[in-house]
Residue, then its C-alpha position, 0 to 999 in steps of 0.5 A: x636228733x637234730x638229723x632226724x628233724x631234717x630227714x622226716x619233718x612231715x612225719x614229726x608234724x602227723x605225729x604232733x596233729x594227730x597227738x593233739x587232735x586225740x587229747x582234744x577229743x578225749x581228754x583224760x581217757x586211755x586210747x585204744x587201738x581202735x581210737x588210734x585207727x579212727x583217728x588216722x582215718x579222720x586224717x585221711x579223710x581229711x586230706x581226701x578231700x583236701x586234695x580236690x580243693x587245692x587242685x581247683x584252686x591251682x595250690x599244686x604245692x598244697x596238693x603234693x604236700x598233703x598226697x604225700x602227708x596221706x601216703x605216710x599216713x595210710x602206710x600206718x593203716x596198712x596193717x591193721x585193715x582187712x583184706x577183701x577176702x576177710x571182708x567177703x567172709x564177714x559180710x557173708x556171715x552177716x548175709x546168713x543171719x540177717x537177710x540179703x537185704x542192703x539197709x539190714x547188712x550195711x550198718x552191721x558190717x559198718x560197725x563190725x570193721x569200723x577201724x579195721x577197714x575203709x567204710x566206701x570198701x565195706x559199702x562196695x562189697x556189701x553192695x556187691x553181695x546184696x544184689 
């Protein structure tokens, strides 16, 4: 046990942050998957714009460490988020019974793959097939 500690001490360290932020959030509820993904999103999220700040302050220690936390942690949403196409097909979908119009669109496809894709992505191709 103690090898593993050594081999992946950021990946113990995600798993810790995101186990406390969630019982912070909801105590005592079941979590669903889609509280799951959000939460990770959050955590994106966070290190997104984390990045930025570190690199303008020259902590380019800061920077590698919380690149590398994001790549461990989008590699846990890769497969639950939907492909372009999938996208595509939703909003298309959405398009025909809602109107071409973006402020119709947009917060009907946000929540229909709210966890189940980037929402800056849902935002380009509605964007994309509104014009």
């Amino acid at each position: 046990m103690a090898e593993t500690r050594r081999e992946f001490p950021i990946e113990q360290k995600l798993r810790k942050d995101i186990r406390t932020d969630r019982k912070n959030q909801d105590f005592g509820q079941p979590l669903t998957e889609g509280d799951c993904l959000r939460t990770l999103e959050q955590e994106i999220k966070k290190r997104q714009q984390a990045i930025p700040l570190y690199q303008q302050a020259g902590r380019l220690e800061l920077v590698e460490k919380e690149q590398r936390e994001m790549d461990i942690l989008q590699s846990y949403l890769q497969g639950s988020q939907l492909s372009d196409d999938d996208l595509r097909a939703i909003v298309s979908r959405l398009i025909e019974t809602n109107g071409k119009e973006f402020k119709r669109v947009m917060p009907l496809a946000a929540k229909e793959t709210k966890g189940r894709a980037n929402g800056a992505r849902v935002q380009q191709i509605v964007r994309e097939m509104t014009q």
